[in-house]
C-alpha positions as CSV (number, residue, x, y, z in Angstrom):
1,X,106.3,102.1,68.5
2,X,103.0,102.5,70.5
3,X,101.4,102.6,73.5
4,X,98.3,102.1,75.2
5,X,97.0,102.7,78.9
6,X,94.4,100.7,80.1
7,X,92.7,100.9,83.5
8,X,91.7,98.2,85.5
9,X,88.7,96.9,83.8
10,X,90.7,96.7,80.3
11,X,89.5,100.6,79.4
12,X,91.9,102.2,77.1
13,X,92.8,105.8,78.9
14,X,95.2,106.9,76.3
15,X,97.3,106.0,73.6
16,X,101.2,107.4,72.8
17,X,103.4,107.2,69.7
18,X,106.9,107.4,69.1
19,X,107.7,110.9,67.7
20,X,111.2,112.2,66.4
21,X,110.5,115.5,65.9
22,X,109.0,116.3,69.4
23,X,109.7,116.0,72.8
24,X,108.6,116.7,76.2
25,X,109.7,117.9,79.5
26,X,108.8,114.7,80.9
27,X,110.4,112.9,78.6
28,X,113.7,115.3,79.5
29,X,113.3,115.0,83.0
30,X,113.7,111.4,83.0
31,X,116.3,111.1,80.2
32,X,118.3,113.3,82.7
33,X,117.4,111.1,86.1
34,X,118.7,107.8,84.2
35,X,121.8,109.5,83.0
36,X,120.4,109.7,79.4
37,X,120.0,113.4,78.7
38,X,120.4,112.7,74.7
39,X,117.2,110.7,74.4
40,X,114.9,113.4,74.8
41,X,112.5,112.1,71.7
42,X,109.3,111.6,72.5
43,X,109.1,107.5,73.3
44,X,105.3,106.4,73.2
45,X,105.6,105.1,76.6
46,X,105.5,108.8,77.9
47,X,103.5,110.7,75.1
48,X,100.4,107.8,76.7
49,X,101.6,109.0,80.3
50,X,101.1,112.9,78.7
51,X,98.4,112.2,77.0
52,X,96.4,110.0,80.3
53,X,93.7,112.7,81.9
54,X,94.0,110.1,85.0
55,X,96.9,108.3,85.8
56,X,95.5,107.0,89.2
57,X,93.1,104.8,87.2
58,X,96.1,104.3,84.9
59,X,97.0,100.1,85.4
60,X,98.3,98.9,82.9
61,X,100.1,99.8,79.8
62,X,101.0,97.8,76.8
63,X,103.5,98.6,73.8
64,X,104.3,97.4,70.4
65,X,106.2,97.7,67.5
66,X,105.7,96.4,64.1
67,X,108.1,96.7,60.7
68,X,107.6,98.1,57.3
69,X,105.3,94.5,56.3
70,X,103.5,95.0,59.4
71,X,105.1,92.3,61.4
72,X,105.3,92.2,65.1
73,X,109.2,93.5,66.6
74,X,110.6,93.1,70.4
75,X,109.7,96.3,71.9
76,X,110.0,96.7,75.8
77,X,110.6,100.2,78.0
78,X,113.8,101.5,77.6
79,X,115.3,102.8,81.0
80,X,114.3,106.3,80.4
81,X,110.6,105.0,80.1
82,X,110.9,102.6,82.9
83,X,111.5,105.3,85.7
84,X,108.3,107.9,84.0
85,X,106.3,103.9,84.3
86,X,107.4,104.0,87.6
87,X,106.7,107.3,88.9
88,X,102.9,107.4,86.9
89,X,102.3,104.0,89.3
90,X,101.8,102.3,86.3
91,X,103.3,98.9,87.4
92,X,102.0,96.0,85.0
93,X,103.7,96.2,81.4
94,X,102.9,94.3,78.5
95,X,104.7,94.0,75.2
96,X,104.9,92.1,72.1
């Protein structure tokens, strides 16, 4: 899974990747607020929010997923990404 941040004017700010060897204390603060506390992986969704050097001109952010043959999947914010979305201000979210 990835993610981009974008700003207002369609600027990418930063881009995350799902990574299941690392994790975050952002990524475990949140896991821990939604009652998650196992998910502490990093989700792309909050490796982009890590990554951002300005989340106040951080707008937008848009993730995807593809399979082995390169073929767009559902992906949407779980609820652990959701709340670290919602407390970067990032309120419009795009997704294939």
């Amino acid at each position: 899974m990835s993610a981009i941040i974008y700003d207002r004017k369609g600027r990418v700010l930063s881009v995350g990747q799902n990574n299941y060897l690392k994790s975050h204390p952002l990524q475990a603060e949140h896991a821990k607020k939604v009652g998650l506390s196992e998910r502490i992986f990093l989700h792309a969704e909050i490796h982009a929010i890590v990554r951002c050097p300005d989340l106040t001109k951080a707008h937008r952010i848009f993730v995807s997923r593809w399979d082995k043959k390169g073929n767009p999947m559902l992906a949407a914010p779980c609820t652990v990404c959701q709340s670290a979305l919602a407390a970067a201000g990032i309120q419009v979210i795009g997704h294939t």
